[in-house]
C-alpha positions in Angstrom: -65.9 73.8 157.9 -64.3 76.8 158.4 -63.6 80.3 156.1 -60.2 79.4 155.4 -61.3 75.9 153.9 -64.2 77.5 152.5 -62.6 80.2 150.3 -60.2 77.6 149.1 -62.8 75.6 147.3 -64.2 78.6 145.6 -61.0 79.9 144.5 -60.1 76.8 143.0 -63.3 76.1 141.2 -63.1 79.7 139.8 -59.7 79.1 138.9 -61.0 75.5 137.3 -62.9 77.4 134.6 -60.7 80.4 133.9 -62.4 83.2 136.2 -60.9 86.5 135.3 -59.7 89.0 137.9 -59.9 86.9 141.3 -60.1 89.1 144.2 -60.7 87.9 147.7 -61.1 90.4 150.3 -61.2 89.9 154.2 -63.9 91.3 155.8 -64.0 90.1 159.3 -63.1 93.6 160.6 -66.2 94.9 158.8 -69.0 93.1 159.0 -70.2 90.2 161.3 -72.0 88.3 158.4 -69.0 86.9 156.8 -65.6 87.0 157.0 -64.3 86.8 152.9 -66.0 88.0 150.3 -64.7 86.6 146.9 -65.4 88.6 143.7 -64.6 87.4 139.9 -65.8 88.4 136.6 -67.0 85.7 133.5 -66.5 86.6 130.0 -70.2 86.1 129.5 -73.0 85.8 131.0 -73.0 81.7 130.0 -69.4 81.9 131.5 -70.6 83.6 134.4 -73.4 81.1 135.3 -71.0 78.3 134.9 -68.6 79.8 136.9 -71.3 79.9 139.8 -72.6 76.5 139.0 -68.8 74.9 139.1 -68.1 76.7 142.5 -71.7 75.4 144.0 -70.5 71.8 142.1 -67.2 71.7 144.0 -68.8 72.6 147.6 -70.9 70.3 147.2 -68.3 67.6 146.5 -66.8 68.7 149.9 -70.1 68.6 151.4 -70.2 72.2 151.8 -74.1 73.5 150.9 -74.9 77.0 149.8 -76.9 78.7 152.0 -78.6 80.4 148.8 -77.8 81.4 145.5 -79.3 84.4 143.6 -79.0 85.5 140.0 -78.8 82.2 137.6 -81.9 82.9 135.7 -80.0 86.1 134.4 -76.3 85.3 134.7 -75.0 89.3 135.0 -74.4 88.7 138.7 -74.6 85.4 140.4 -74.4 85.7 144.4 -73.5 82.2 146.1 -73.4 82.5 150.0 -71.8 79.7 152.2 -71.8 81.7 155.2 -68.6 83.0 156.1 -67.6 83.2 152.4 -69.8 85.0 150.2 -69.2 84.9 146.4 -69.8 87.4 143.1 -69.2 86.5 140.0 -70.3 89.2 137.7 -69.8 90.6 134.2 -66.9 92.6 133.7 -69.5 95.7 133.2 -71.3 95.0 135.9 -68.5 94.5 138.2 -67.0 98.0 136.9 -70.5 99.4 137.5 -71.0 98.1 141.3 -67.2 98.3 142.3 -67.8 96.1 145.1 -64.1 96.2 145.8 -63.6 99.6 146.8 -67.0 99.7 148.6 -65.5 97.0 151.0 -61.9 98.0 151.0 -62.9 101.6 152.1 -66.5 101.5 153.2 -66.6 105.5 154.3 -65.8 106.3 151.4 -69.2 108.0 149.2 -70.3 106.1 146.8 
């Protein structure tokens, strides 16, 4: 299944369960591991883990497997990773802390 198909499904699953502040960045001039990386915010952390859970749900439906998913047990950060499409949903503090977006949109930039 390709990236294009693949970022599709997660948008939509986020958008399923009200994910706030979608942002999907392309990162295939970046980075050889992936080539989206899609970041939203949950307006808790039970939010956030359902968020994850509906996007894994959904992939799964299209027979699209996660190659691993990181950060349930807590449900500040959830990292899902299909491959070329790499997912973070986060708490709004958390995603203000990390500002994952302007690492990848400008990655010379210092931190």
């Amino acid at each position: 299944m390709d990236a294009e198909v693949q970022k599709k499904i997660v948008i939509d699953a986020l958008e399923d369960l009200k994910a706030v502040n979608i942002v999907t960045l392309d990162v295939t001039g970046l980075t050889d591991v992936m080539d989206y990386l899609v970041i939203a915010s949950g307006t808790s952390s039970r939010h956030v883990k359902s968020l994850a859970d509906n996007v894994c749900m959904q992939a799964k439906r299209r027979e699209l497997r996660p190659l691993g998913v990181e950060g349930e047990d807590v449900g500040e950060w959830v990292l899902v990773d299909f491959g070329d499409v790499v997912v973070h949903v986060m708490l709004p503090a958390t995603r203000d802390f990390y500002d994952l977006e302007r690492l990848w949109v400008n990655p010379d930039s210092p931190a």
